[in-house]
C-alpha positions in Angstrom: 204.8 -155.0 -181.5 204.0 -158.4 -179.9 204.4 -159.1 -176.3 206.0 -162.0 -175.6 207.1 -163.9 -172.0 211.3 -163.1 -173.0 210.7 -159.6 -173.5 208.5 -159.1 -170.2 211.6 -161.4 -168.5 213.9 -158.8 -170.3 212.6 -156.1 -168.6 212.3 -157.8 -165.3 216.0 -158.4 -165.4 216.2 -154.3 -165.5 214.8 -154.6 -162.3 217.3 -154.6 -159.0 215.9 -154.8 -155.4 217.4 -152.1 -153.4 217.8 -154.2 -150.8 219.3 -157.5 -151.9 221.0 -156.1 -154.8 219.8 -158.7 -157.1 217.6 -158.1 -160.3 214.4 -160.1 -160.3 215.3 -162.9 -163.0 218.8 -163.6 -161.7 217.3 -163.9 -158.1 214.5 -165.8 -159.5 212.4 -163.6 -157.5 210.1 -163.3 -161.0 207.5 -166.0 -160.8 204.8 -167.6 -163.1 204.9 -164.5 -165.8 201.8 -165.0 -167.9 199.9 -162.5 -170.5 196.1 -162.2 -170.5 195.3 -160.5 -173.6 197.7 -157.2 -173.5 197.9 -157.4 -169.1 201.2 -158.8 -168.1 200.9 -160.4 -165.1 203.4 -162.2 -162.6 204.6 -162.7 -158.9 207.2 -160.9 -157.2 208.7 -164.0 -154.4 210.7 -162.4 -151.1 213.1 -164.5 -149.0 212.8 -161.7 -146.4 209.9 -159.6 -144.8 208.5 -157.1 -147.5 205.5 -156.0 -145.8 207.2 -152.4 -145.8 208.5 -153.2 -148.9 206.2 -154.5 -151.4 204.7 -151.0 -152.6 208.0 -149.8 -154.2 209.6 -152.9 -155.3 205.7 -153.7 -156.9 205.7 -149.9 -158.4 209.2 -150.6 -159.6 208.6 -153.6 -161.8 205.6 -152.0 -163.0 206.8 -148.8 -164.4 209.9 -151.1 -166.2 207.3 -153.9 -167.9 205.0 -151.0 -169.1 208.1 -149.5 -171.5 206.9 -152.4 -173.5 205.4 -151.6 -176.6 201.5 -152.5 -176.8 201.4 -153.2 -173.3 197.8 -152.4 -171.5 198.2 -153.5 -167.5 200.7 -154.6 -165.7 199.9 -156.5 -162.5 202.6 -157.8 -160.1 202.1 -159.5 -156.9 204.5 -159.0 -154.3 204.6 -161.4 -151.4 207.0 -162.7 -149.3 208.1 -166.7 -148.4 210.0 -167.2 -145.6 212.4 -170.0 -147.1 214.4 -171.9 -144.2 218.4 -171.7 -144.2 221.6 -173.3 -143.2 222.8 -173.9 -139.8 225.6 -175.9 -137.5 227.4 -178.5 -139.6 226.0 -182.0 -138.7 222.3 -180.5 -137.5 219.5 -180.9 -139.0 216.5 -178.1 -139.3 213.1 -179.2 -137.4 210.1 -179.8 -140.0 207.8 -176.9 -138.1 210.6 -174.2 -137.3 212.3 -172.7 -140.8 215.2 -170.3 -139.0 216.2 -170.2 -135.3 217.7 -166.7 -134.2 219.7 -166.5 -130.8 219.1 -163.3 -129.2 222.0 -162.7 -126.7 224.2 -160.5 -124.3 227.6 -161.5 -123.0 226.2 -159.1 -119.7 222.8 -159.0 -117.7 221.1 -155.7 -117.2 221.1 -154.2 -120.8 217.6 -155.0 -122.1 217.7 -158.1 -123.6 214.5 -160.0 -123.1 212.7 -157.0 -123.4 214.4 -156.6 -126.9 213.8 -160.4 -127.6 209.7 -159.8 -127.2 210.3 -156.7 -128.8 211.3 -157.8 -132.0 209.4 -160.8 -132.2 206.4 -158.5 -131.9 208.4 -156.3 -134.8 208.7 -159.9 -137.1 204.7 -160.8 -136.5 203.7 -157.3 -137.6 205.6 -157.5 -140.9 203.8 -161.2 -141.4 205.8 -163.7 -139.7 204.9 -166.7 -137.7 207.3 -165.9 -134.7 207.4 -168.1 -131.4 209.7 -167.3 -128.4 211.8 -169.7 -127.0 212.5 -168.5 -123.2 215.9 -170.5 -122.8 216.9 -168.2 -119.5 216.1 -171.6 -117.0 217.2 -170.2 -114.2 215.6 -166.2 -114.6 212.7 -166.8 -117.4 211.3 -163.3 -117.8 209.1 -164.0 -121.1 206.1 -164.6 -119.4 205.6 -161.5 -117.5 206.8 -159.5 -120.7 204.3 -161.1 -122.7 201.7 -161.0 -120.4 201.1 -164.4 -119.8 202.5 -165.2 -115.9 199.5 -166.8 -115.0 199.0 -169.3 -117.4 200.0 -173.1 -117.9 200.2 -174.7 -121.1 197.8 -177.7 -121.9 199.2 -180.9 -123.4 197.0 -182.8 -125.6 199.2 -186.7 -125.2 200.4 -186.3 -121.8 203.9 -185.9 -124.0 204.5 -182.5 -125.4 202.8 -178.8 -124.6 200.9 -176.8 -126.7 202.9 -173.0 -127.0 200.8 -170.3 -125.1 200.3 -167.3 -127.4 200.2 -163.6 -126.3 200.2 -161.0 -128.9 200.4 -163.2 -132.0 203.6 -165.0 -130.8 203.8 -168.5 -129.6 205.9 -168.8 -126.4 207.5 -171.5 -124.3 209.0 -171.1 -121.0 210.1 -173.3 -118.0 208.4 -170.0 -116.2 205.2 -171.6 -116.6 206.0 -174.4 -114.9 207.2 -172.9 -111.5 206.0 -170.2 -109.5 207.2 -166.9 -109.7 209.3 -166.6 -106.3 210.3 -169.6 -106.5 214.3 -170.3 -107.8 215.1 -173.2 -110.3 217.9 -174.9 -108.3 219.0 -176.6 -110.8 222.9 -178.1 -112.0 224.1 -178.0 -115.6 222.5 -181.3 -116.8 219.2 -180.8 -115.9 219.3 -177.2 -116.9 220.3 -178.1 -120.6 218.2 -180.9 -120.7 214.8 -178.9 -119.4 216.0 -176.5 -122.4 216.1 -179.2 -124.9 213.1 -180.3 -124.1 211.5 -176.6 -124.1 212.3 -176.6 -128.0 211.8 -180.1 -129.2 208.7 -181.0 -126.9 206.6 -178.1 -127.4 204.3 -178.1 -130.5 205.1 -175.0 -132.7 203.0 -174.2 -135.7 204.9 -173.7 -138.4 207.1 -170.8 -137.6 209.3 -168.5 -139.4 211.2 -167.1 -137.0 212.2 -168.8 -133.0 213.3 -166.1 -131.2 215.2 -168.0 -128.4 215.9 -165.1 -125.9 219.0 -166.7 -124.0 221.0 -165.9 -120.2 223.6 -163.7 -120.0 227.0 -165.1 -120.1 228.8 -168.1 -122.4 228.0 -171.2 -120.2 226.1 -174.9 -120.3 223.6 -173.5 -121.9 224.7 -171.0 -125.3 226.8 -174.4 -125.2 223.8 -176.7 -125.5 222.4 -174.3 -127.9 225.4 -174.6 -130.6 225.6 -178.2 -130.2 222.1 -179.2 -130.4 219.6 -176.7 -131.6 219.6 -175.9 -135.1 220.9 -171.8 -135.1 219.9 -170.2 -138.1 222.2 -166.7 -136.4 222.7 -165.0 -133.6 221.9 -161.3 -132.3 224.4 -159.5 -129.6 222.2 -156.6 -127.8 224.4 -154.6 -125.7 224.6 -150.6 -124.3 226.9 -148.5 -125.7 229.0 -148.8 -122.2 232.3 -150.2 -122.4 231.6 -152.5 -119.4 228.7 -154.0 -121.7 230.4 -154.1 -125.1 233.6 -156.6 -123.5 230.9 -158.8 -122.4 229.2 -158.2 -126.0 232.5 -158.8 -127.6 233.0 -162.1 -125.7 229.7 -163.4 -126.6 230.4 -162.3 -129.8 233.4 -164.5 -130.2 231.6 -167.7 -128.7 229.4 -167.7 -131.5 231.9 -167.2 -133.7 233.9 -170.3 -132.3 230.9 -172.8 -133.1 229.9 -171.7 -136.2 226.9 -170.0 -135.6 227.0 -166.6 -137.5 226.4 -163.0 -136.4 223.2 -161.0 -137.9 224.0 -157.9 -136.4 224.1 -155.8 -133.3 221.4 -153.8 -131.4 222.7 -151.2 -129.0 219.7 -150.9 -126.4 219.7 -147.4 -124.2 221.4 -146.2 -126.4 220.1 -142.8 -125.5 217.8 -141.3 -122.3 214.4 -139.7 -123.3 213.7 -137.5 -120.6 209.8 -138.0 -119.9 209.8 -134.5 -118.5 211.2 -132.0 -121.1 212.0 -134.5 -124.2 215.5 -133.9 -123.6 217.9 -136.7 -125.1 221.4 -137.8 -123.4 223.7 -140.7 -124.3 224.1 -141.6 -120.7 225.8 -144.8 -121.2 228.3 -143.1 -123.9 228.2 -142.9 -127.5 228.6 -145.1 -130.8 229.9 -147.8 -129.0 227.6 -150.9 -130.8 228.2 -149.3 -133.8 231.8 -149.3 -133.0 231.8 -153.0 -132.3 230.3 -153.5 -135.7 233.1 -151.9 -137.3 235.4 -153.8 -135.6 234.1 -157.0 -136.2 232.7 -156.7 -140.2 228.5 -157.3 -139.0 225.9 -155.4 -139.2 224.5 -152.5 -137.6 221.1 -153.6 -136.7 219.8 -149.8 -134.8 220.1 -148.5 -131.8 216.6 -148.3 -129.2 216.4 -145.7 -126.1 216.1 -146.0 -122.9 212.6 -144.9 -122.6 209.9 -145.2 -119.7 207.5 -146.4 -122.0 209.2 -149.5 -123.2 210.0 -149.9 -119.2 206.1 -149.7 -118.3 204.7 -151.3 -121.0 207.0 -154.3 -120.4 206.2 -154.4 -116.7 202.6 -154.5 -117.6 203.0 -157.5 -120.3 201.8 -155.5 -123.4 205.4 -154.1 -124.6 205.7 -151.6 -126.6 205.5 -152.4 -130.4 202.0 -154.2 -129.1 200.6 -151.0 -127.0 202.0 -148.7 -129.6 202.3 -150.2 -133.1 202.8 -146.9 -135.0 205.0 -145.0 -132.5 208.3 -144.1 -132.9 209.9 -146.6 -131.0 207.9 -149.2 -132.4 208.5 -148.3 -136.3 212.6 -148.7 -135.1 211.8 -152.4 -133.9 210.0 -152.4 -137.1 213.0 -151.9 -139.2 215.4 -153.9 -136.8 212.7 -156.8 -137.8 213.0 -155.9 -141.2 216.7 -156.0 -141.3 217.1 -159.2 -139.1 214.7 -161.2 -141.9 217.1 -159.7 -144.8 220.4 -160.9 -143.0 218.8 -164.1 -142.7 217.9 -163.9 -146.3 221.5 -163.5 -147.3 222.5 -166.6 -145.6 222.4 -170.1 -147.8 219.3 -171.8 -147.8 219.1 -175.4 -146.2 218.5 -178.3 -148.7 218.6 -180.8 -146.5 214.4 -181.0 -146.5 214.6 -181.9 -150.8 216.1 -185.1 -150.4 214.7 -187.9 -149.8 216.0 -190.2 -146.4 217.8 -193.2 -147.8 217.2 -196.5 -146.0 219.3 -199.9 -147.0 217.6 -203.1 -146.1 219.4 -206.2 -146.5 217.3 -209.1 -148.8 
């Protein structure tokens, strides 16, 4: 029976992605289907990290397109383009960033920062271009994480900085522009506007994913953030305490009030790891993030333990998911990185970049 380009799309269609729900055609996810002689061969596109995905979505399509009748190969290539998507009403996405995630906590003390490197460590290891934004002015904790307190970033016009880079992520902080022990005393105006210029005078390379790992609380600047940056979503991390999760929950509801929308919850510590005996508590009490999630209709992103490896790896600037790429912790920052670049996925893309700026001249 002849092969032809419909019936290969026919069996494509057959074909649903587990985890967008979609079939391959529909999605067009199915790209540039050709036929050399009796192969059938054609590309698999992926608006969301597929680094842990590819083999079975790959193995998938193939076993559906070789049902075909006088079919010899079938070779699909899987591979993923990160596409950028909507944000605020009225803002505009920047040329070298595609998608912006706020990572945030309505309450100091539950992890935070630590989860902010830690998942944009997750994001580079599934093939991302990841930068880190360190917009906490006035307690910027990126550098020492990252390992990277004792550096200054060059500029090259006297104008903008170049993005130090640690561990395959580009970071930018006011940290590396003031000494460690020494506070930023600084008001609201010149806090916000040292924050603007952190994201739009640096010189990013063409990122995925800006992991900007924000302060605690819902003041000038989470306000500055929703009215000028362009915010892609936003991340709560929180413990399972209820003392965290009524901070969580306000934090929650700020982004919520200026349109920027929720990708999920992490619930850090959630358990204690005992580095003694192994033995595993839920110090801070149980469910709660997942709880919140219920509550609120978003997603459950996973839950990380409070571990004294994630502590001393941090301290030391090599965190965890660097020291220990294939441990367990690390492979559950994996999948929080995997899930984060799929919620992101869902979200409308931005099509503001495909037209063309209009200028009217009077003659």
């Amino acid at each position: 029976m002849h092969i032809t380009i419909e019936k290969i799309k026919g069996a494509l269609h057959n074909v649903i992605d587990p985890n967008t729900e979609k079939d391959l055609i529909s999605s067009n996810s199915a790209r540039n289907i050709r036929l050399e002689g009796n192969d059938v061969l054609f590309d698999i596109e992926l608006d969301y990290l597929s680094r842990s995905q590819s083999k079975l979505i790959r193995d998938t399509a193939s076993a559906e397109v070789s049902k075909l009748s006088g079919v010899n190969r079938v070779i699909p290539h899987v591979y993923s383009k990160i596409k950028p998507h909507a944000v605020q009403q009225g803002i505009k996405i920047l040329s070298n960033i595609k998608n912006i995630i706020a990572v945030s906590s309505g309450k100091g003390g539950v992890g935070k920062s630590t989860t902010a490197a830690n998942l944009a460590l997750a994001l580079v290891s599934e093939g991302a271009r990841v930068g880190i934004l360190d917009a906490d002015i006035y307690g910027p904790s990126q550098p020492l994480i990252m390992g990277v307190s004792e550096c200054r970033p060059e500029t090259k016009d006297g104008k903008t900085m170049e993005p130090l880079e640690s561990h395959g992520v580009q970071i930018s902080s006011i940290g590396f522009m003031v000494k460690p022990d020494e506070p930023t005393v600084w008001r609201g105006p010149i806090v916000t506007k040292a924050l603007q210029q952190l994201l739009f005078q640096t010189n990013w390379r063409n990122l995925d994913y800006l992991i900007v790992d924000m302060p605690p609380g819902t003041g000038d600047i989470q306000l500055t953030l929703s009215q000028k940056f362009p915010v892609t979503g936003a991340i709560i991390v929180t413990t399972p305490q209820d003392v965290a999760l009524l901070d969580a929950r306000k934090g929650l509801k700020m982004f919520e009030m200026v349109d920027i929308p929720i990708l999920g919850i992490i619930e850090n510590m959630s358990t204690h790891i005992c580095s003694n005996c192994g033995l595993t508590e839920a110090v801070f009490g149980k469910n709660g993030g997942a709880k919140m999630c219920t509550d609120y209709g978003i997603e459950f992103l996973g839950a990380l333990p409070l571990a004294m490896s994630i502590r001393e790896q941090t301290d030391l600037g090599t965190p965890i998911v660097a020291f220990d790429p294939k441990g367990e912790i690390s492979c559950t920052y994996k999948e929080i990185a995997f899930r984060v670049s799929l919620e992101i996925s869902k979200k409308a893309s931005d099509t503001t970049s495909k037209f063309p700026t209009i200028v009217i001249k009077s003659t």
